[in-house]
C-alpha positions as CSV (number, residue, x, y, z in Angstrom):
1,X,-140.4,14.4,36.1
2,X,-143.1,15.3,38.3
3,X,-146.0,12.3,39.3
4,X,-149.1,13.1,41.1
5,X,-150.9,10.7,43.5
6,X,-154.2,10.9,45.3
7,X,-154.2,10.4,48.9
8,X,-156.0,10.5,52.3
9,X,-153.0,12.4,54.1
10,X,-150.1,14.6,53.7
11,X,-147.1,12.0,53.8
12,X,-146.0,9.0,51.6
13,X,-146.9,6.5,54.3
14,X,-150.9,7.6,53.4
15,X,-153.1,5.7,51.5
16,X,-154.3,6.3,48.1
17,X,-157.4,7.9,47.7
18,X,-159.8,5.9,45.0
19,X,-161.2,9.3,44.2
20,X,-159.6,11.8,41.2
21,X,-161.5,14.3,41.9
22,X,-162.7,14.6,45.5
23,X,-159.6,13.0,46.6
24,X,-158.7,14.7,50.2
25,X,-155.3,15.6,48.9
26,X,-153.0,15.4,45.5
27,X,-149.0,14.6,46.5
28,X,-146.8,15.9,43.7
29,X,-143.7,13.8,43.9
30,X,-140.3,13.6,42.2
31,X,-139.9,10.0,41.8
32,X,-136.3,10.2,41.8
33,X,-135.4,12.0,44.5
34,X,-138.7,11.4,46.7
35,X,-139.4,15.0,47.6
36,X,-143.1,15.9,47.4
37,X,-145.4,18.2,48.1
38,X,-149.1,17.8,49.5
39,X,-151.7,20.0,48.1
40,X,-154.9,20.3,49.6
41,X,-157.5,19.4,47.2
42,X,-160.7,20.0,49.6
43,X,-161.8,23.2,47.7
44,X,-162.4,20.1,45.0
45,X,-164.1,17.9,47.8
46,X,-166.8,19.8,48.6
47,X,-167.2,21.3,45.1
48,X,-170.8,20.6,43.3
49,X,-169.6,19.7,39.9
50,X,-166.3,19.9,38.3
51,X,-164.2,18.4,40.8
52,X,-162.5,16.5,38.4
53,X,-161.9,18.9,36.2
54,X,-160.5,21.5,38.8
55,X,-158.3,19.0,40.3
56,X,-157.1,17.9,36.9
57,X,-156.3,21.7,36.8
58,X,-154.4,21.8,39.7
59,X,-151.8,18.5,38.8
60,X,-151.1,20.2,35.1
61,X,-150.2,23.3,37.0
62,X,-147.7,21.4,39.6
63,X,-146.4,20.2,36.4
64,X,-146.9,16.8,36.9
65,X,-147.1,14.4,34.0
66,X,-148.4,11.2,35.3
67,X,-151.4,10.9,37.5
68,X,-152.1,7.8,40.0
69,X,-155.2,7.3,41.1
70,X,-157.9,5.0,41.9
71,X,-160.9,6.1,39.7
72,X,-160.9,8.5,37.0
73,X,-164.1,10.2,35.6
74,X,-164.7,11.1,31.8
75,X,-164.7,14.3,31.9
76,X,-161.2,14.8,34.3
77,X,-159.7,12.1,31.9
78,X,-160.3,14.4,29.2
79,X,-159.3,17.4,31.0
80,X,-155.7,15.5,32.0
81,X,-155.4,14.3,28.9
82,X,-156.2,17.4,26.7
83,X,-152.4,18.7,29.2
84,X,-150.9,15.7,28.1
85,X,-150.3,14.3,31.8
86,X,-150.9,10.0,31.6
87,X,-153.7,8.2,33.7
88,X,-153.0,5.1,35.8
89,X,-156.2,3.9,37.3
90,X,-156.9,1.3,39.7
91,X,-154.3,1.9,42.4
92,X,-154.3,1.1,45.9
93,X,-152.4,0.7,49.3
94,X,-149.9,3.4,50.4
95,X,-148.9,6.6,48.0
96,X,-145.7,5.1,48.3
97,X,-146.5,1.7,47.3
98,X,-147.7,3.4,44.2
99,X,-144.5,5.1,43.8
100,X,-142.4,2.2,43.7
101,X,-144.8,0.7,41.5
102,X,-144.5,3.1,39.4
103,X,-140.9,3.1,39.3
104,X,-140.7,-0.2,38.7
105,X,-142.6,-0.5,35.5
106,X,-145.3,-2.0,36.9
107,X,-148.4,0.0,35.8
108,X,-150.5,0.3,32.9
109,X,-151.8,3.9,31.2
110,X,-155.5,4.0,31.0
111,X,-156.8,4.5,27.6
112,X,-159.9,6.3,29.2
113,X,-161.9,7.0,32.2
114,X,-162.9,3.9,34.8
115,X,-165.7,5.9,36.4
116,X,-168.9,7.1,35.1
117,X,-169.6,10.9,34.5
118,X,-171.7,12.9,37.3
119,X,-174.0,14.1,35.7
């Protein structure tokens, strides 16, 4: 299993990055063995609509069936959803402090976006 976590750096030790979509970078992780990858996500970042959506895109293709993050728009929520990869919103601290939440149960699936669309 594959998780993906938005963050402000390239390591585990980085925070998470509040945003889905413009997030800075996207760490696919293997929770059990800890071996990630960073993707740069800035094409995303600087994008001037669907950001979500493209960086929804780019986590279903890494393979990754659970996304952390901090907010999560409509429209990227539907995107992830429609691939079948699970939303956890609201997360904060270190990429690996969201790991080990994660890995210890102790996050709840969103049953929808937390962040109004851009429209």
């Amino acid at each position: 299993m594959k998780i993906a976590v938005t963050a402000t750096g390239t390591q585990l030790e980085s925070e998470v990055d509040p945003r889905f979509g413009r997030a800075r970078y996207i760490l696919i992780i293997d929770p059990d063995t800890m071996d990630f990858e960073a993707v740069d996500n800035s094409g995303n970042v600087n994008a001037f609509k669907g950001a979500g959506i493209g960086a929804a895109t780019t986590v279903s293709k890494k393979g990754a069936e659970v996304l952390l993050t901090g907010y999560c728009g409509p429209k990227a929520f539907l995107t992830l959803e429609a691939a079948g990869i699970k939303v956890v919103n609201d997360i904060s601290g270190t990429v690996m402090d969201a790991v080990t939440a994660f890995k210890g149960g102790k996050v709840t699936y969103a049953a929808g976006a937390n962040k109004d669309a851009h429209w």
